[in-house]
C-alpha positions in Angstrom: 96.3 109.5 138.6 97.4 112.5 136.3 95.9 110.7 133.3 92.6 110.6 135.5 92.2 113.7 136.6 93.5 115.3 132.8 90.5 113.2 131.5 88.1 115.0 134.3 89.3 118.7 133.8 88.5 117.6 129.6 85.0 116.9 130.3 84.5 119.7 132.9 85.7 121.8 129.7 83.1 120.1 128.0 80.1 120.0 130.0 80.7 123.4 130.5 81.1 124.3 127.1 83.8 126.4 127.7 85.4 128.3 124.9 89.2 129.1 124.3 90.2 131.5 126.7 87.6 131.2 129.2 89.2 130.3 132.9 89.0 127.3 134.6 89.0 126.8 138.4 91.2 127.6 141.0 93.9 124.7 141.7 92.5 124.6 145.3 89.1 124.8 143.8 90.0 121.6 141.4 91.7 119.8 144.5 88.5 120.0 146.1 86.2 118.9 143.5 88.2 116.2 142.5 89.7 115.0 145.8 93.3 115.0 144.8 96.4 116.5 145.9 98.1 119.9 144.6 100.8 118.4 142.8 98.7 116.1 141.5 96.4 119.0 139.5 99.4 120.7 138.6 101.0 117.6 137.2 97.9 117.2 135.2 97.3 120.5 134.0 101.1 120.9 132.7 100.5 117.6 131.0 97.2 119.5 129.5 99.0 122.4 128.8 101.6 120.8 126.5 98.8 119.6 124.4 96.8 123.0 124.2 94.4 122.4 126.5 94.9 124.6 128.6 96.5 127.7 128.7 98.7 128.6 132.5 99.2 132.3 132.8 101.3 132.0 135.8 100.2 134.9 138.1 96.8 134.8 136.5 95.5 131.7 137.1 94.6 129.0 134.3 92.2 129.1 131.3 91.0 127.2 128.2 93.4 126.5 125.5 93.3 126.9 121.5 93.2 122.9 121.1 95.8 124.0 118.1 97.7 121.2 116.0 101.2 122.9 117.7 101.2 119.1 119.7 101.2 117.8 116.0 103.7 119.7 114.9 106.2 119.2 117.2 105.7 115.4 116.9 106.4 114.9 113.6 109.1 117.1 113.5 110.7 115.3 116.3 109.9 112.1 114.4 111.6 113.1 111.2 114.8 114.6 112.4 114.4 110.8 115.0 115.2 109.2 111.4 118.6 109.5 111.0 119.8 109.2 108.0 116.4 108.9 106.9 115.1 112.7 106.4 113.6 111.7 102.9 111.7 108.6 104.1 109.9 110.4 107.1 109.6 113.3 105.0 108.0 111.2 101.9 105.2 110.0 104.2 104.4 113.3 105.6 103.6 114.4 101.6 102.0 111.6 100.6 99.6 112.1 103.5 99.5 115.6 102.1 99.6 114.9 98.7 96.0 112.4 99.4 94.7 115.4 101.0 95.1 117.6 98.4 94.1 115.9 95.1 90.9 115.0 97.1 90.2 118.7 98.0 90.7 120.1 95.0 88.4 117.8 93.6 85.9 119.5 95.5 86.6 123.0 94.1 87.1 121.8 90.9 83.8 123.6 89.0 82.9 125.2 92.2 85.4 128.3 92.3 83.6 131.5 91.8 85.6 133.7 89.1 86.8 136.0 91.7 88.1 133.2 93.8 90.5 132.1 90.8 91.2 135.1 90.4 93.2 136.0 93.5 95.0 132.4 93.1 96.0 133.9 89.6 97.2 136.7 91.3 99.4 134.8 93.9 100.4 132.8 91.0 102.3 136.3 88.9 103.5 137.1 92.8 105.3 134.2 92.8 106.5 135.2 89.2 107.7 138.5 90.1 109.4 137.1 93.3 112.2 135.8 91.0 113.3 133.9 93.7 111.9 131.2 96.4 108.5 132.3 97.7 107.5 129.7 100.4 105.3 132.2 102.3 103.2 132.7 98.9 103.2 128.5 98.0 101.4 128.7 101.6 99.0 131.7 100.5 98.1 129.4 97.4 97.3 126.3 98.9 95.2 127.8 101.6 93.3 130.0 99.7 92.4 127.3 97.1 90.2 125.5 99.5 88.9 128.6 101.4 85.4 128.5 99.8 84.8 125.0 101.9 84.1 127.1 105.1 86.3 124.1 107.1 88.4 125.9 109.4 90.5 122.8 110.0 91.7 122.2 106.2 94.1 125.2 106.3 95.2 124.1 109.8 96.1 120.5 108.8 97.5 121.8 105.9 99.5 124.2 107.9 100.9 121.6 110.2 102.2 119.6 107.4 103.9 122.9 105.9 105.4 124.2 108.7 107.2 120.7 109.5 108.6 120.5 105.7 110.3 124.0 106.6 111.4 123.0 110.1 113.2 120.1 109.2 114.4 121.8 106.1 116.0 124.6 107.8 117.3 122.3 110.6 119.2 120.0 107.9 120.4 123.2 105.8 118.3 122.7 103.0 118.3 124.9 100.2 115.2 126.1 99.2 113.9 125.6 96.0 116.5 125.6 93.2 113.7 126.0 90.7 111.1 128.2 91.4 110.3 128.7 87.6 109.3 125.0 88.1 107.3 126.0 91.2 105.4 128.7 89.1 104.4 127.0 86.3 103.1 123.6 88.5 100.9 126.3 90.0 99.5 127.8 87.1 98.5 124.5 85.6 96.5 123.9 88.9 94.6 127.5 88.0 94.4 126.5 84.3 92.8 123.2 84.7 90.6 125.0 87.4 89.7 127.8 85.3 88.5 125.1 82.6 87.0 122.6 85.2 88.9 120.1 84.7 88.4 117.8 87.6 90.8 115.4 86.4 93.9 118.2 84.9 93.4 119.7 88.5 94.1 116.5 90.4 96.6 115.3 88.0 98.1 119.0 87.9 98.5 119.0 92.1 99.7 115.7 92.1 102.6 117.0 89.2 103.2 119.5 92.0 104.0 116.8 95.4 106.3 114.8 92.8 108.1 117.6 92.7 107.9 118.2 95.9 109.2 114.7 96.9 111.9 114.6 94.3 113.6 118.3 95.8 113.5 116.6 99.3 115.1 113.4 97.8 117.9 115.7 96.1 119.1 118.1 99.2 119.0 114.6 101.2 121.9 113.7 99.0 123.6 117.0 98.7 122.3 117.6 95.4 121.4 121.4 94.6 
């Protein structure tokens, strides 16, 4: 029944266009459309609500939701901590999904990046120098800005998702972050060199340089290596 009538308030949402934000009926009013009981719609919308749906603003009623990858987030993290003993394996698979992602999107800037657009990913690059220390918020900035020119809004939010789960689980087992971010700088300089030449082929192989190192830091602190 709650799967039924979560299904129902989805396509209301949809044949009535509604955008995030916008309310949704009344419980009573969604009893009496769809012929169900009160515990029944709030079962339903709570179920809705934990996957950004909707939004319940207790004392204000309920209204559309973001639809954000939070849902996502939360399940892989919860499936990679799951793995005991395991952190690198679930972790590994998470990259490589990340790492497929990546060298084909920068194959799509590659030649494409207007001189002002490399630019500012130069400029992040000699942030991160100057840091002189680990800069995850500006590895983020990088990544995010280097595929802003394709106007899709859900590349930085995938990209995102898979970001803030690396850190989570991280931080959970006690990580240290990266011992190396000299390493860090240069892999993402050669990504802005082989850019700034179009090379389609340096600037794959220069992002996929970058996950290997990625994966092989996660495969260290997993054994207690610093």
């Amino acid at each position: 029944m709650s799967s039924q009538i979560q299904r129902e308030v989805m396509q209301m949402i949809l044949d009535r266009r509604l955008r995030a934000g916008a309310p949704l009926p009344t419980e009573a009013e969604l009893m009496g459309s769809l012929g169900v009981s009160r515990n029944s719609v709030r079962e339903a919308l709570k179920a809705l609500q934990a996957l950004d749906i909707v939004e319940i603003r207790h004392g204000y009623g309920t209204y559309v939701g973001e639809a954000s990858l939070t849902p996502l987030v939360d399940g892989l993290t919860f499936r990679t901590l799951a793995r005991q003993g395991d952190d690198t394996g679930a972790l590994a698979e998470i990259l490589q999904i990340r790492e497929v992602l990546e060298e084909g999107l920068v194959r799509r800037v590659a030649g494409t990046l207007s001189d002002a657009e490399l630019a500012r990913l130069e400029a992040v690059v000699e942030r991160m120098e100057e840091a002189g220390r680990p800069f995850p918020e500006l590895d983020r900035e990088f990544h995010e800005l280097l595929y802003a020119s394709l106007g899709n809004a859900l590349v930085p939010q995938l990209l995102g998702a898979f970001w803030t789960v690396f850190r989570r689980v991280a931080r959970v087992r006690g990580w240290t972050d990266d011992p190396a971010p000299d390493v860090t700088v240069r892999r993402h300089r050669d990504i802005v060199v082989a850019l700034r030449a179009g090379d389609v082929e340096g600037a794959q192989k220069a992002m996929a340089d970058h996950f290997r190192g990625i994966e092989a830091r996660a495969a260290q602190e997993s054994r207690g290596v610093g």
